[in-house]
N, C-alpha and C positions, 0 to 999 in steps of 0.2 A: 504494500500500500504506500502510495506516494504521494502523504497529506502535509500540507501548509496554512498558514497565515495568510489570509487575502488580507485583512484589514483588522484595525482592532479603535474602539468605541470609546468613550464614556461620557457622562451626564454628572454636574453635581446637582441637578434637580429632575425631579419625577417628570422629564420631560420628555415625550412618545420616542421622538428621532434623537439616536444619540452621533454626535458630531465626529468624524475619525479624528484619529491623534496618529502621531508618528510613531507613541509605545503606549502601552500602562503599564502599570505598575501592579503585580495579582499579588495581595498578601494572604499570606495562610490565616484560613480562619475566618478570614472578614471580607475578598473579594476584591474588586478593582480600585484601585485606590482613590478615594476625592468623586466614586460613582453614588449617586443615591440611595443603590442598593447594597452597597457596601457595608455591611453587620454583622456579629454574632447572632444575633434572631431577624427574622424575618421584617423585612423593612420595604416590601411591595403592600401599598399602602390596602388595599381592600382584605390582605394575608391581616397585616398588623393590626388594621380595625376589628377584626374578629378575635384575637388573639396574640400578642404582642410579644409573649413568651416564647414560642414555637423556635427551635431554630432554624437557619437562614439555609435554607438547602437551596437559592434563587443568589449565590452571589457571584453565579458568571452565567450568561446569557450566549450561547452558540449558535450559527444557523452558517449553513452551508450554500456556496455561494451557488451550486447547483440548483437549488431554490428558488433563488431569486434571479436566476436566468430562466428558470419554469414560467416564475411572475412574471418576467418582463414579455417572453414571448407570448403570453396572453392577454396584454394592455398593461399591465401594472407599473409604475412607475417607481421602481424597486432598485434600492443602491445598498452596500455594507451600511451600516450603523442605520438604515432608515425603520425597521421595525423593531427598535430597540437593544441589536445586541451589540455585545463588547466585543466577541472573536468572532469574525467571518472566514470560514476553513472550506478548503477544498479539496477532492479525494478522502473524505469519510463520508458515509453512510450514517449521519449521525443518528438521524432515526432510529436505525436498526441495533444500536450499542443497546447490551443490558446495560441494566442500573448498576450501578458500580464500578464500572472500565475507567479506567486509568489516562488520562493523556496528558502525555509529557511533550509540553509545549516548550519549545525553544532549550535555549542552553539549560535553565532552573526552574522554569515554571511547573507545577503538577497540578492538573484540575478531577476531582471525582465527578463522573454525571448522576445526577442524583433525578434527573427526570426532565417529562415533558415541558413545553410551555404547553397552555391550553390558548387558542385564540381567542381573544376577547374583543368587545366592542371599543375600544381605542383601536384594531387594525378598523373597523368598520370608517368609522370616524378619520381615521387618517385616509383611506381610500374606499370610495363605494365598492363593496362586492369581495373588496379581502379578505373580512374574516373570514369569508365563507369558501376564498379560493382556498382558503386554509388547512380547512376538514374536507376529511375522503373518508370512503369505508373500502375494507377490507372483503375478500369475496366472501371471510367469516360472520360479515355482519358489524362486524370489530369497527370504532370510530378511530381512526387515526388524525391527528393532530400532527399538521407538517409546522407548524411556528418555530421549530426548535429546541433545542435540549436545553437542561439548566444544571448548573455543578457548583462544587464547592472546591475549593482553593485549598491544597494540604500542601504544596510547598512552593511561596515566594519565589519570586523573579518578574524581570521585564520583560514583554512581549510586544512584537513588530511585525509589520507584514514582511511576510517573505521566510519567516520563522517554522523550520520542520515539525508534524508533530506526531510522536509515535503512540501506538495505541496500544495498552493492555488490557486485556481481555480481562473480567473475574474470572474465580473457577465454577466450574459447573456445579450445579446445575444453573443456567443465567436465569433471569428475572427482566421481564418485559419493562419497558419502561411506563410509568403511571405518571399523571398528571404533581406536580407539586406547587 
């Protein structure tokens, strides 16, 4: 697998499009550095209104830039950082990773995927018909949620586009990924 860094994001305010940067900064524990969502507990503002303790399994945001060349060849007006995430990666299947894989971003970075995004009415809002180009189903019936995966940050370092990222698998038996 021959995965990289297309681009990499961040926001200090809950604001829908996050802006590219030349790096961030991923610290262990708490997420992209100076990002909104950057915490020990859960700091995605409808997560914290419910519940404020929870912890932060939302503090790195991924979507593969395969995706949004899907969007764009459908009308969508879809660029890295526009529907929120920090890492924009090419060559993974991010979808398809169980809960738990490992990717080792760049020279120091390590992020765990701890789960789906689910699409929400901010993609609506940002563009007529996103959220919805968003969700598919499965021939099982199954709702699949393409928005992107979410992770947590277990070891510090800078990340850049252009940055390799190797993927470790958990051990079996894997575990689908669920919404968080």
């Amino acid at each position: 697998m021959n995965a990289s860094v297309i681009a990499v994001a961040s926001s200090p305010r809950h604001s829908f499009t996050k802006p590219v940067q030349l790096f961030i900064n991923l610290l262990a524990g708490l997420g992209v550095e100076s990002d909104a969502h950057a915490g020990e507990t859960v700091m995605h503002r409808y997560a914290k209104a419910k519940d404020p303790t929870k912890p932060n399994l939302r503090q790195v945001h991924l979507v593969h830039q395969e995706l949004l060349d899907e969007l764009k060849a459908t009308g969508f007006e879809v660029y890295p950082g526009a529907i929120g995430e920090n890492i924009t990666t090419q060559g993974i299947p991010l979808l398809d990773l169980p809960t738990g894989t490992i990717l080792r971003i760049g020279p120091e970075a390590v992020v765990e995927v701890t789960g789906l995004r689910s699409p929400c009415k901010l993609l609506e809002n940002f563009q007529k018909g996103l959220m919805y180009a968003l969700i598919d189903k499965a021939a099982d019936g199954r709702v699949i949620r393409k928005s992107g995966v979410m992770g947590v940050v277990r070891q510090s370092g800078a990340v850049r586009s252009g940055d390799a990222i190797v993927v470790e698998l958990p051990p079996e038996p894997h575990r689908l990924l669920e919404v968080v």
